[in-house]
LOPA-804041 format. One record per residue (C-alpha): residue number from 1; residue in three letters; y, z, x. Coordinates in pm, 1 decimal, padded with zeros to 6 digits, m for minus. Each point is the difference from the previous one (the first is absolute). Layout:
LOPA-804041
+-----+-----+----------+----------+----------+
!   k !   r !        y !        z !        x !
+-----+-----+----------+----------+----------+
! NUM ! Ala !        Y !        Z !        X !
...
+-----+-----+----------+----------+----------+
This chain:
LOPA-804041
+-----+-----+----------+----------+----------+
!   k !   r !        y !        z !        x !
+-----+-----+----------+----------+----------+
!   1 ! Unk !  01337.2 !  03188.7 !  00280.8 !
!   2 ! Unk !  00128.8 ! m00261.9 !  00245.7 !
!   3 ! Unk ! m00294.9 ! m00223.4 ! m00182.1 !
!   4 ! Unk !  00137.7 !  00010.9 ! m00320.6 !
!   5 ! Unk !  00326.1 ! m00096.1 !  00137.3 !
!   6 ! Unk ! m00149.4 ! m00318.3 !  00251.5 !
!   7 ! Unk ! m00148.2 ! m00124.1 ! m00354.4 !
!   8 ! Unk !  00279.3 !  00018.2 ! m00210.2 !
!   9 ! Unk !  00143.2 ! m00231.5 !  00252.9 !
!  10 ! Unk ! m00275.4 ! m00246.7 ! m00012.6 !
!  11 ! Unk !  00019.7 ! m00049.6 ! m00351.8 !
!  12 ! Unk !  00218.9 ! m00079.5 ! m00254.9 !
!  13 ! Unk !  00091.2 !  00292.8 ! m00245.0 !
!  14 ! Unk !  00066.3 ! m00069.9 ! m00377.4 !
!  15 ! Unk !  00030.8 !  00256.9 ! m00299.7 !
!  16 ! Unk ! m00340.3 !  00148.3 ! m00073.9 !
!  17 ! Unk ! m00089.6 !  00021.1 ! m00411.6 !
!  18 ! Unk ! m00052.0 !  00404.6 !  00053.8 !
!  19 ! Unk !  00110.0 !  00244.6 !  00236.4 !
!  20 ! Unk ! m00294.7 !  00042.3 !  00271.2 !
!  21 ! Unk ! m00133.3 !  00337.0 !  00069.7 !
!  22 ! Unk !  00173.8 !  00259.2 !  00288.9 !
!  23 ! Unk ! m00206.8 !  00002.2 !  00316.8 !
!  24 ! Unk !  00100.4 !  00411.2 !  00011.5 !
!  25 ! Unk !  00422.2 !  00024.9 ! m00073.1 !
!  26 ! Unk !  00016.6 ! m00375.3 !  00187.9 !
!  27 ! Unk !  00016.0 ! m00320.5 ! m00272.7 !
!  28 ! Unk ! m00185.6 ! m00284.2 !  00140.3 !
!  29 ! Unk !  00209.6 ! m00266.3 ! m00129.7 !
!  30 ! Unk ! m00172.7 ! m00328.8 ! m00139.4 !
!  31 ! Unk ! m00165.5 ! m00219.4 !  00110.2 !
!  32 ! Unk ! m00186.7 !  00325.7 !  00181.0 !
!  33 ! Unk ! m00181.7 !  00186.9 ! m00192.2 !
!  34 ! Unk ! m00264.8 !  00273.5 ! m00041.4 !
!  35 ! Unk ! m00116.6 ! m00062.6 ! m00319.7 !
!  36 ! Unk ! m00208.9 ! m00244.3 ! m00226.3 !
!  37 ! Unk !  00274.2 ! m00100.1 ! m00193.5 !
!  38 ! Unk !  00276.6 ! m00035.7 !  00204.2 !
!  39 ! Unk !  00066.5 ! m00233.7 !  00327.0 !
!  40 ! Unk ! m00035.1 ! m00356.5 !  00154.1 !
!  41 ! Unk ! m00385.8 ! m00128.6 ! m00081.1 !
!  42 ! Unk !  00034.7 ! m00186.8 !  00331.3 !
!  43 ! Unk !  00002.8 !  00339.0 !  00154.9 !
!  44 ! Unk ! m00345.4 !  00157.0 !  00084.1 !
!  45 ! Unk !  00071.6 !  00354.3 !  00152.7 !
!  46 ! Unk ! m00416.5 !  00112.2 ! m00036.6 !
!  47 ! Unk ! m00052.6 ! m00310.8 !  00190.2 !
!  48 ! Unk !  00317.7 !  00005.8 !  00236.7 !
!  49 ! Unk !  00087.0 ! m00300.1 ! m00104.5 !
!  50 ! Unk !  00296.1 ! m00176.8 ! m00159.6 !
!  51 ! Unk !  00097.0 ! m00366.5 ! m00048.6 !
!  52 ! Unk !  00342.0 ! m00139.4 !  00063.8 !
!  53 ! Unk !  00160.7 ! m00381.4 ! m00080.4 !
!  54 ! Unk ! m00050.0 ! m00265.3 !  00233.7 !
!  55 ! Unk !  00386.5 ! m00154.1 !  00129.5 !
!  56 ! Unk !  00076.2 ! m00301.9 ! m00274.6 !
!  57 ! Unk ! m00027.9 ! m00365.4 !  00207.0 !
!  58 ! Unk !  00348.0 ! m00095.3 ! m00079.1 !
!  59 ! Unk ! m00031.8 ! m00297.5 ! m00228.4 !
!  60 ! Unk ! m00024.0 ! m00386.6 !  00129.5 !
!  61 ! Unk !  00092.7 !  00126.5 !  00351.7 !
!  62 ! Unk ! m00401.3 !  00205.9 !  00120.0 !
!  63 ! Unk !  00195.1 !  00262.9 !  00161.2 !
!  64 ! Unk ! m00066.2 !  00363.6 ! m00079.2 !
!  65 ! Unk !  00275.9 !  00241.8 ! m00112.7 !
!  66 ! Unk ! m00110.2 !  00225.3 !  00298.0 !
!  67 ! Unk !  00018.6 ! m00329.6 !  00252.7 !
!  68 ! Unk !  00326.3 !  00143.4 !  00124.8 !
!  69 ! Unk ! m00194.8 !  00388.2 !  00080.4 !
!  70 ! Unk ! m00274.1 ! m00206.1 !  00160.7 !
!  71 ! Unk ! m00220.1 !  00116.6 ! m00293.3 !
!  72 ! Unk ! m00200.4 !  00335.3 ! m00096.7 !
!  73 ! Unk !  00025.1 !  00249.4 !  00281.1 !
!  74 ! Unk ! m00093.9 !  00363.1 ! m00030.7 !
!  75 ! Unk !  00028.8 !  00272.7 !  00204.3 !
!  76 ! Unk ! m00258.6 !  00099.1 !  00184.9 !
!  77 ! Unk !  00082.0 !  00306.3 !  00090.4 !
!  78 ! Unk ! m00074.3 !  00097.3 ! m00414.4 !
!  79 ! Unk ! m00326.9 !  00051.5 ! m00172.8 !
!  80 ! Unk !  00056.5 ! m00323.5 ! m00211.5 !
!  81 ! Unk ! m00178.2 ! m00324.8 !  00148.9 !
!  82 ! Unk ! m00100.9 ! m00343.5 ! m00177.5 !
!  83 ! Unk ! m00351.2 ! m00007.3 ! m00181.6 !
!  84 ! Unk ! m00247.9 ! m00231.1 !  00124.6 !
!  85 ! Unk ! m00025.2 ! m00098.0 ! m00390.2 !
!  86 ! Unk !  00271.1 ! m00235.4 !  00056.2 !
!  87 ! Unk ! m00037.1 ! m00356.9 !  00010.0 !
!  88 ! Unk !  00323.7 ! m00157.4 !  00189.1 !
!  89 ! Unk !  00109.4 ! m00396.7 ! m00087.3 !
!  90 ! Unk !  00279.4 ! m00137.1 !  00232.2 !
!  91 ! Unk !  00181.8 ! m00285.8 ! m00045.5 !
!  92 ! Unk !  00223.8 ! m00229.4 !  00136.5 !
!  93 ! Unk ! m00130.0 !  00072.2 !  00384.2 !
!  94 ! Unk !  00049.4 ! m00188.1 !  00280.2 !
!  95 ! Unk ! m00321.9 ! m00161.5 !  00221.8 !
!  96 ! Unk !  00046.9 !  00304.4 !  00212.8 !
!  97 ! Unk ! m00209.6 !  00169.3 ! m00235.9 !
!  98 ! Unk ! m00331.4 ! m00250.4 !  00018.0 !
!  99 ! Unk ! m00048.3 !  00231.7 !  00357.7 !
! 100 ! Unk ! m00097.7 !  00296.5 ! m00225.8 !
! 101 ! Unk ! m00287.3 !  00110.6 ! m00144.1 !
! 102 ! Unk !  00134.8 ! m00085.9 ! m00351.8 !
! 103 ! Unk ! m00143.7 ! m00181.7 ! m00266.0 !
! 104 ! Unk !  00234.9 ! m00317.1 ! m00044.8 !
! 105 ! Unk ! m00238.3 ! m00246.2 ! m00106.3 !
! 106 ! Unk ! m00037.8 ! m00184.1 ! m00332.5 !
! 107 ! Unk ! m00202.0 !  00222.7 ! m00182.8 !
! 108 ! Unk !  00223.5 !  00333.8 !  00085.7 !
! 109 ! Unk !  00149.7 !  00180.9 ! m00289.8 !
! 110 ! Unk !  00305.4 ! m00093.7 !  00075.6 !
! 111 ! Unk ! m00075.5 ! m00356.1 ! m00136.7 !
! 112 ! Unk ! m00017.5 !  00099.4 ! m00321.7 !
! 113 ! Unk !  00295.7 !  00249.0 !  00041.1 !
! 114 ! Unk !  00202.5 ! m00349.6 !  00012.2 !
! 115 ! Unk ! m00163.3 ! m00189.2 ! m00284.9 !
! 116 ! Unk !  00105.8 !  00268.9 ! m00222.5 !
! 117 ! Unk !  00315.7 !  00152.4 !  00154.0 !
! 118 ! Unk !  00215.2 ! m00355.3 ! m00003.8 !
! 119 ! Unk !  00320.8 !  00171.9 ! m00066.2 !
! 120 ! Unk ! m00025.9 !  00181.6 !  00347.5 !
! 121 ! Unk !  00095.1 ! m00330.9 !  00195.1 !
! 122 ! Unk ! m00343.9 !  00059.2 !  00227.4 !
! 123 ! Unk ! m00205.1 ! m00245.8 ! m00100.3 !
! 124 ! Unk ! m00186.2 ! m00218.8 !  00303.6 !
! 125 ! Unk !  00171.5 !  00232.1 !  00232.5 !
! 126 ! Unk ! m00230.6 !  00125.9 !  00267.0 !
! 127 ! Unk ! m00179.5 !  00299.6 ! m00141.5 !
! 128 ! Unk ! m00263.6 !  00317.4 !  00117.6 !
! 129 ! Unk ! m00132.0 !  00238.8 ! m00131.1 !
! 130 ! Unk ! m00154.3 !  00330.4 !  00136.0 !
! 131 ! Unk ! m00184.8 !  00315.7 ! m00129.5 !
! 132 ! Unk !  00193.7 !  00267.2 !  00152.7 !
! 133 ! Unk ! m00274.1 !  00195.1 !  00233.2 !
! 134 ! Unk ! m00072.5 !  00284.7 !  00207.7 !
! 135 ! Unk !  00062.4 ! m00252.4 !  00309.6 !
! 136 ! Unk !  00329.3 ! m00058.5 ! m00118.9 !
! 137 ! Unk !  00318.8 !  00160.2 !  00020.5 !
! 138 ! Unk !  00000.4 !  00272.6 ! m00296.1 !
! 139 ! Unk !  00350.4 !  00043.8 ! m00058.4 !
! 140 ! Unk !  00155.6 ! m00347.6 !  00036.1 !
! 141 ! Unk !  00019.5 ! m00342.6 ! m00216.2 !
! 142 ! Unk !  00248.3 ! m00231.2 !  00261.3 !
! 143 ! Unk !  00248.9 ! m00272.6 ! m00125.2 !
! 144 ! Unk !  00184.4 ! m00207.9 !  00214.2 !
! 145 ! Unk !  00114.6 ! m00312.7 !  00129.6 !
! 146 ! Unk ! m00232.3 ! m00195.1 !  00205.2 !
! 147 ! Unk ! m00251.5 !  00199.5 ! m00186.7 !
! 148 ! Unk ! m00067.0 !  00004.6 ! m00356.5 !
! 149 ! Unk !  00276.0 !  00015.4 ! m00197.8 !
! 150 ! Unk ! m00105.8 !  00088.8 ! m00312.4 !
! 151 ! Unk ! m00306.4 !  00289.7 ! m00174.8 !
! 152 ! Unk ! m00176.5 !  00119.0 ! m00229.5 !
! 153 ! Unk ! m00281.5 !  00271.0 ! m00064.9 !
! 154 ! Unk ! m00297.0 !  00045.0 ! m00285.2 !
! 155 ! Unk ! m00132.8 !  00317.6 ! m00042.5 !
! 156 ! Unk ! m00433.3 !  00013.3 ! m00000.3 !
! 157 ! Unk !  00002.0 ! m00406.8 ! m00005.1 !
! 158 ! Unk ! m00355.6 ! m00147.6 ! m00093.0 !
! 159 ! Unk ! m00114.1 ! m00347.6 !  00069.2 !
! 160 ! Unk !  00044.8 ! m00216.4 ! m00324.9 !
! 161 ! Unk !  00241.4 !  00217.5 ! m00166.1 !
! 162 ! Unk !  00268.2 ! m00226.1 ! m00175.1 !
! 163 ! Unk !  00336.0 !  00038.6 !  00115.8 !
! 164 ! Unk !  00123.3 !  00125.9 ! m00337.3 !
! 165 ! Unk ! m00225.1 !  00269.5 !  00092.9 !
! 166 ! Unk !  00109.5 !  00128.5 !  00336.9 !
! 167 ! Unk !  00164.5 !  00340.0 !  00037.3 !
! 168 ! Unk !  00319.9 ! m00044.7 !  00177.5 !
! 169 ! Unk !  00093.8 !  00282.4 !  00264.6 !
! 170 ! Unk ! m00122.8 !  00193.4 !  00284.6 !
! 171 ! Unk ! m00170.9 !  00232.8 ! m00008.7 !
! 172 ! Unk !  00105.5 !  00351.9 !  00229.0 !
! 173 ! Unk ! m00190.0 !  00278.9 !  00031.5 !
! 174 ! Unk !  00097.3 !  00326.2 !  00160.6 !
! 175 ! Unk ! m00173.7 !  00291.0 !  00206.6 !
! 176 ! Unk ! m00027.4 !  00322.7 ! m00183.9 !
! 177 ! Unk !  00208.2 !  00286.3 !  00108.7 !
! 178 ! Unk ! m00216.3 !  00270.0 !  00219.6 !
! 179 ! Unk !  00005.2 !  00249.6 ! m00308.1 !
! 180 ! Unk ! m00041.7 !  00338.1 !  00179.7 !
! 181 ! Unk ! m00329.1 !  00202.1 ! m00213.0 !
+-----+-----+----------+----------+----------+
């Protein structure tokens, strides 16, 4: 129950084309779902996984919407954590960031983020990018001044994929309830 309710929050509801099916006398409003038919595709619940929209880079200015929130930050007290499917670009960072274990060099992703992306005001910034990993924190994506000031995420990234290609988000996936038998 209190899953159904954390996700509504995480994503964005609209007006589903049909009425989903009743999980018992409850309606699972959409973008949920518990059938074929009905429901957000970016929502995997056989795979606990769902997909939500990366903050917009405010345009010309490389800061992210969620600069001001210090970026993604779940709780970690819930079953919900970020997938290590994730590949992170920041932007607009200061030198702080060449300490890190990032990849800000010439050939990162993030490169060719900025040739394509010119209306996001990032280009020739200083840029990283990261595949988000066991080793790193699972429920956090930071923002800030003196940092990076500016992200982005692509979902199951492969090397050479064109840009036009990428699939925007980030990824979450969630522990399954302990279903009694």
């Amino acid at each position: 129950m209190f899953l159904i309710y954390f996700l509504l929050g995480l994503v964005t509801q609209v007006s589903a084309p049909d009425a989903c099916p009743k999980c018992g006398s409850m309606e699972v409003p959409y973008p949920l779902s518990r059938g074929d038919t009905c429901g957000d595709p970016s929502i995997n619940p056989s795979a606990y996984k769902l997909v939500i929209e990366p903050p917009m880079i405010q345009k010309n200015t490389c800061y992210s919407a969620e600069l001001a929130f210090g970026g993604l930050k779940l709780a970690e007290n819930l079953p919900f954590n970020i997938s290590t499917h994730n590949t992170v670009l920041l932007f607009n960072c200061s030198e702080n960031i060449l300490l890190s274990p990032l990849n800000c060099s010439s050939t990162s992703y993030c490169k060719e983020y900025e040739a394509e992306e010119r209306e996001s005001g990032c280009k020739d910034t200083l840029c990283c990018h990261f595949l988000k990993d066991a080793s790193m924190t699972q429920y956090r994506i930071r923002v800030r001044v003196g940092g990076c000031r500016a992200y982005t995420s692509v979902v199951d990234l492969k090397p050479g994929d064109p840009v036009d290609a990428w699939n925007y988000g980030i990824e979450l996936q969630w522990l399954p309830p302990n279903l009694p038998f």
